[in-house]
Structure formats: structure tokens, C-alpha cells
N, C-alpha and C positions, 0 to 999 in steps of 0.2 A: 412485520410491517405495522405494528403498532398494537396488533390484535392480543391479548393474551391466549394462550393455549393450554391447557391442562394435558400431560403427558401421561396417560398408562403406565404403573408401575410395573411393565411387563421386559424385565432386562436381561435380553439376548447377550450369548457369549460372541465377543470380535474379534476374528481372528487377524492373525499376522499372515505375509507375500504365504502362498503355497497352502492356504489353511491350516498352518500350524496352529494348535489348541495355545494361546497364551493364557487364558483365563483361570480362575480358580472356581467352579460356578458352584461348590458352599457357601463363598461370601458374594456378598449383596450389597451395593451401593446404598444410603440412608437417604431416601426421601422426605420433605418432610412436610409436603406437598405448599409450600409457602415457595418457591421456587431455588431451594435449597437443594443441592445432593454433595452426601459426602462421602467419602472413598476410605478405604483405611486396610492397607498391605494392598497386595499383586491384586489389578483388577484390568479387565478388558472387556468393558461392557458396553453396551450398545441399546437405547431407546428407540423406539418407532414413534415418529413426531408424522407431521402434517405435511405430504409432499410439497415441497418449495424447490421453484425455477432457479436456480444460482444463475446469475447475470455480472455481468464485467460490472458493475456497481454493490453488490452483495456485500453486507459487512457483518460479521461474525463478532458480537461484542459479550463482555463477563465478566464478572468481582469473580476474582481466586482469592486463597486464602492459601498457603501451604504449609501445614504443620509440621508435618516432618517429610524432606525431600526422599522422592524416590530413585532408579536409577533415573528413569525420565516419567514426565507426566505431558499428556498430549490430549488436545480434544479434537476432533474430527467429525465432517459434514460427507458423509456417503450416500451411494445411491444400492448398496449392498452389506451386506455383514463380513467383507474380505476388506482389509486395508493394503493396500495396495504401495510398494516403496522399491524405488523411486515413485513418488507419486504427489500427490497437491491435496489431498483429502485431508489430510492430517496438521496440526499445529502443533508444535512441540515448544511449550512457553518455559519449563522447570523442570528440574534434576541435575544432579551432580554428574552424572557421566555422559559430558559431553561428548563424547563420541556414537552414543546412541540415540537416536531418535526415529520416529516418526514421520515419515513425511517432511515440511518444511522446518525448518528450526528459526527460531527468533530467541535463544538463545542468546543475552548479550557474552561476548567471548566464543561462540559454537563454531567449530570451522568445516564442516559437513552440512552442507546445501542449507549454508545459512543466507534466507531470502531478504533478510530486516530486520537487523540486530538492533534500529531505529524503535523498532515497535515492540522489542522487547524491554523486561522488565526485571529487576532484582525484589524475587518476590520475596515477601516473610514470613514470619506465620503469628503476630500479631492484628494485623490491619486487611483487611482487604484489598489489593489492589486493582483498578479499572483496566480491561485491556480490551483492544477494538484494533480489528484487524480487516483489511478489503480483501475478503477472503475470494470475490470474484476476479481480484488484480493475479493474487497468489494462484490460482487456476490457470491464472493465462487466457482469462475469457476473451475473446472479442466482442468486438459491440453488438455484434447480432447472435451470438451465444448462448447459448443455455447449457444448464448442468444441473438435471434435476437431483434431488435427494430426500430422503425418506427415514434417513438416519441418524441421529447426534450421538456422537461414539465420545468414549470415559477411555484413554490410557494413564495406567497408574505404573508400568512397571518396573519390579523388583525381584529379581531373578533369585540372588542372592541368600535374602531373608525376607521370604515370601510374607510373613505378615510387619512389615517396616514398610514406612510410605504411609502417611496422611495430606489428605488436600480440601477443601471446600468450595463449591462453584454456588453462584448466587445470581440473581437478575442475567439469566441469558437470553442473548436478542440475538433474531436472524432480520436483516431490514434491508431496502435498498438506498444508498445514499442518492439524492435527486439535487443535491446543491449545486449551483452552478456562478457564473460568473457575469457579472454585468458588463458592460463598456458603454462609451460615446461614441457614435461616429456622426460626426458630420453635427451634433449638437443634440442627435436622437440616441436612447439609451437603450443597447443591443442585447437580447441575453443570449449568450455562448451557448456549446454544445456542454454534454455532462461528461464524454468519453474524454480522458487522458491520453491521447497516441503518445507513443514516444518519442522522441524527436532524433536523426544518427547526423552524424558528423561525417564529412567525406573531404580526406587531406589530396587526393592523389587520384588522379579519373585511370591508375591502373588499380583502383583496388577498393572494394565493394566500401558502400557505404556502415560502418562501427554503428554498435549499439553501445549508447554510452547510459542508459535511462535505467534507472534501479525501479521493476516493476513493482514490487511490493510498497513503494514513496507514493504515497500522492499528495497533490496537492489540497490545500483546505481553501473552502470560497464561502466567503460570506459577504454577498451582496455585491460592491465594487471593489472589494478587497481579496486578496489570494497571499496564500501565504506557503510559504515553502521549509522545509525542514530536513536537513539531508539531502544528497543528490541526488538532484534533477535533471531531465532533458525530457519536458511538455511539451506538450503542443495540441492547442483546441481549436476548434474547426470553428470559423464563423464565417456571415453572410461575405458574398464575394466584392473587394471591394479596390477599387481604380486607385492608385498613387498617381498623383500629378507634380507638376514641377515643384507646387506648392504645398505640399503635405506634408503635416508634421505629425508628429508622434511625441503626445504628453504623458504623464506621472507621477507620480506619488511616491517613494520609497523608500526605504528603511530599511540598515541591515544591522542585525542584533549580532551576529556574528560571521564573519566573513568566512568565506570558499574560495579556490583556488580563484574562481572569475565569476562572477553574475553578470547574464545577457537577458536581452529582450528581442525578439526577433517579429519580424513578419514576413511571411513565407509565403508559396503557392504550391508548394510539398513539404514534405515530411522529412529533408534530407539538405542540409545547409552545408554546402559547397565552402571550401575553408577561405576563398576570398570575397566571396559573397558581401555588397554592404547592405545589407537589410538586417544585418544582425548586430548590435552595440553594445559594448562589455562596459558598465560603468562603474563596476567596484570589481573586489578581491585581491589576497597578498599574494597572487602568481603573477611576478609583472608580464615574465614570459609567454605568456599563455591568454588566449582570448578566442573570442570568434566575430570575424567582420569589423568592425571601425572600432578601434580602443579607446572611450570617450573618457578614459581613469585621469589623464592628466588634468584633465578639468573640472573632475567630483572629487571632495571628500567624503563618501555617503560612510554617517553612521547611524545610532539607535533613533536619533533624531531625524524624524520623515523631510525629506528633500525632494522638490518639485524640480525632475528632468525634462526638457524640451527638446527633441532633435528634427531639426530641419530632413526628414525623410526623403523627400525626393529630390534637397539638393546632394545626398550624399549617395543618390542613385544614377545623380545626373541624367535628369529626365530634363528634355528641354520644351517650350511651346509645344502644345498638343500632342506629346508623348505621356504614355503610362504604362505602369506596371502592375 
């Protein structure tokens, strides 16, 4: 949260599901107490850091460097010295055998509980690369949530040829993201909730409401701006507020690269009924495909920002003193 921390060079061996010994505890991670640790052959190591609450906002961020890949390399937030898999503790960003990992993978190409191949990276072992990850989304927190830990765990492994495998980790932060979103309503400027829900889709009242929302995506808000990248389906909570005959719905928007449909909705749940019109699709190359009023034939929206208007409550048909 912004504070720096000095960690004890005191590095516990991590085990793997059933506490299997991974570790090789001759070798020893390289501190180099500037906020540097480097790794080099099979390592499964584990620091005792400063108990932190993990919250549905938590973000997990870190320059890697990878010098020579191992089978996989993983960094992980626990509340114990056990890695646990299936499990969410774990980030599995690099290695060549993709089929092994740790926990989550973000793995670009990984096809084993790969949670956001979006947020992964083709790393090198020239350059440092930046990676930030909503390690409270990848938990599955909820908003009232917690998941305490006390441990930042090192996987390097390399089964194989136990001393093959270099990596370097640099500027690691554990913080909570608090950004949120501004609106208008009514000519006063509103700030939103910070919790992501995810929004489901419902074709058919014989059959439950779809999750269609990639939880590991979130969105980025800066100020009255939001921004999207990868598949979505949002949805943020704000003050309660009446449609009338005459309510409209304004914006701003911009799409740098199209999806199958881009909508905008306003809801009074979490769950958008497929003929619902309070939802309006105004771009995307799926013509087939929308949700609620398909305003495409009307927009060309591209990289260049375009001011949408839609008359809301006449597409609700709300008449004299009806609302929604």
C-alpha cells in the first residue's frame, strides 16, 4: 500500500499439494536487499513478509527478467508454507512446459486453468518486463472478502536438470487498487462503486442465468473515463435512480479494436434478460449477435471518440408519470 517493507532474508522451503519436498534447500535465492531476488536452477522458496488482508481489489505487481526458462516459474501470495493446486495462490507467468503449473496460469498459449492469457506476457531475458495482476479478482474474492497472507513464495521449477532455470524479480508491490468511476446524473457528478460484479446473460426463463464475465479482466477508470480490454460483462453499482419518459443516456466512445458487440446497459440486477431494452449494442463485427436494442445501424464507431445519445425511456416506453 505504498509503504516499503524490508523482508528478512530468512527463506523457508514451499512445498507442493500433499507436502511434497520440491525444494532443493543447498541453494538460496540472491537478495540483494535493493529490492532484487534472483533464482538460478530448482528453487521453491518462500519469504515471511508482513500479514496483508487480500481483498476483491488486491493487486500483485513485478519487473521479471527471465534468463533462462525453466519448466515453469510462479510467484505466489499464501497464508501457509503448502501451495495448494487446484488453487488461486499461485501465478504461473513463464516456462516452457506448458502443461505444468502452479496454480493460475497466464501463460499466453497455456490451456490448463488458464485464467488471463490478456495479462500474460512473452517474457525475455534481456529487458525487464512489468506485470500486474488483480490477484484479489484471480482469488474469487468478494467484496466483503478477505484472504489474509503472510507469505511471497518463488517457484522456479526444473525437474529435469535441477540446476537450469534463471529468472530475476525486481520492484514487488502488494496494494489495493481504489480507482473508480465518475458519471453525471442529472448534471451532478456521481462516483461509482469500486467492486467489478459480473454481469450474466439469460436467453430462456427455462434455464439459469450464463456467466459470460472473464474474472481475471478488469476494467481500468480513470476519472470519467473506463476502459475495456478483452472480454467483458461489468457491472457497477451506483446511487438508485428513476427513468422517466424522458431520460436519456449520453457518451463518449471509442473503439480501438472491435468484439463480437459492445453494449451499455442500465440495470436493477445483475442479470440482463435477452429482450430487455435497457441494454444497446452500438458497435461490433457480430451482426448476429447483441443484447437489447441494436443501435449498429446507426454508429460507425471507430478509434475516433463519438458522442452516443439514446432517448432511454422512450425505448422503455415509459409513458407520463411511469418509471423505471
Amino acid at each position: 500500500n505504498g509503504a516499503a517493507e524490508t523482508v528478512p532474508n530468512n527463506q523457508y522451503a514451499y512445498f507442493s499439494r500433499g507436502a511434497n519436498d520440491q525444494d532443493r534447500l543447498q541453494w538460496t535465492m540472491t537478495l540483494d536487499g535493493s529490492g532484487k531476488a534472483e533464482l538460478v536452477g530448482n528453487m521453491w522458496k518462500a519469504l515471511k513478509v508482513a500479514p496483508h488482508d487480500v481483498v476483491y481489489n488486491t493487486v500483485l505487481e513485478f519487473d521479471v527478467r527471465v534468463e533462462d526458462p525453466a519448466e515453469f516459474q510462479a510467484i505466489c501470495l499464501d497464508d501457509d508454507l503448502i501451495s495448494q493446486d487446484p488453487g488461486f495462490d499461485c501465478l504461473t507467468f513463464a516456462g516452457y512446459e506448458l502443461g505444468q503449473r502452479r496454480g493460475m496460469d497466464v501463460r499466453p498459449g497455456a490451456t490448463r486453468n488458464n485464467i488471463d492469457q490478456l495479462n500474460g506476457a512473452d517474457i525475455n531475458n534481456v529487458t525487464f518486463t512489468n506485470m500486474k495482476f488483480p490477484i484479489g479478482r484471480y482469488m474469487m474474492l468478494d467484496e466483503a472478502e478477505v484472504y489474509s497472507v503472510e507469505y511471497l513464495a518463488f517457484i522456479q521449477d526444473q525437474d529435469v536438470d535441477r540446476s537450469a532455470g534463471s529468472s530475476t524479480f525486481d520492484n514487488i508491490k502488494i496494494y489495493e487498487d481504489n480507482s473508480s468511476l465518475s458519471i453525471s446524473i442529472d448534471g451532478a457528478s456521481v462516483e461509482l462503486g469500486t467492486y467489478q460484479n459480473g454481469y450474466k446473460s439469460q436467453d430462456s426463463k427455462k434455464r439459469s442465468p450464463s456467466k459470460q464475465d472473464q474474472d481475471g479482466h478488469l476494467m481500468s477508470f480513470d476519472g470519467s473515463s473506463v476502459t475495456l480490454v478483452g472480454n467483458h460483462w461489468k457491472a457497477i453499482s451506483m446511487p438508485e435512480h428513476l427513468l422517466t419518459a424522458s431520460s436519456v443516456l449520453e457518451f463518449d466512445v471509442s473503439v480501438e479494436e472491435e468484439a463480437e458487440f459492445h453494449s451499455i446497459c442500465l440495470d436493477n440486477d445483475l442479470v440482463h434478460w435477452k429482450y430487455d431494452k435497457h441494454c444497446f449494442t452500438f458497435a461490433g463485427r457480430a451482426s448476429g449477435q447483441n443484447r437489447g436494442v441494436n443501435l449498429r445501424p446507426d454508429y460507425d464507431i471507430g478509434a475516433v471518440s463519438e458522442t452516443i445519445s439514446i432517448p432511454i425511456g422512450h425505448y422503455l416506453k415509459l409513458g407520463d408519470g411511469e418509471t423505471y
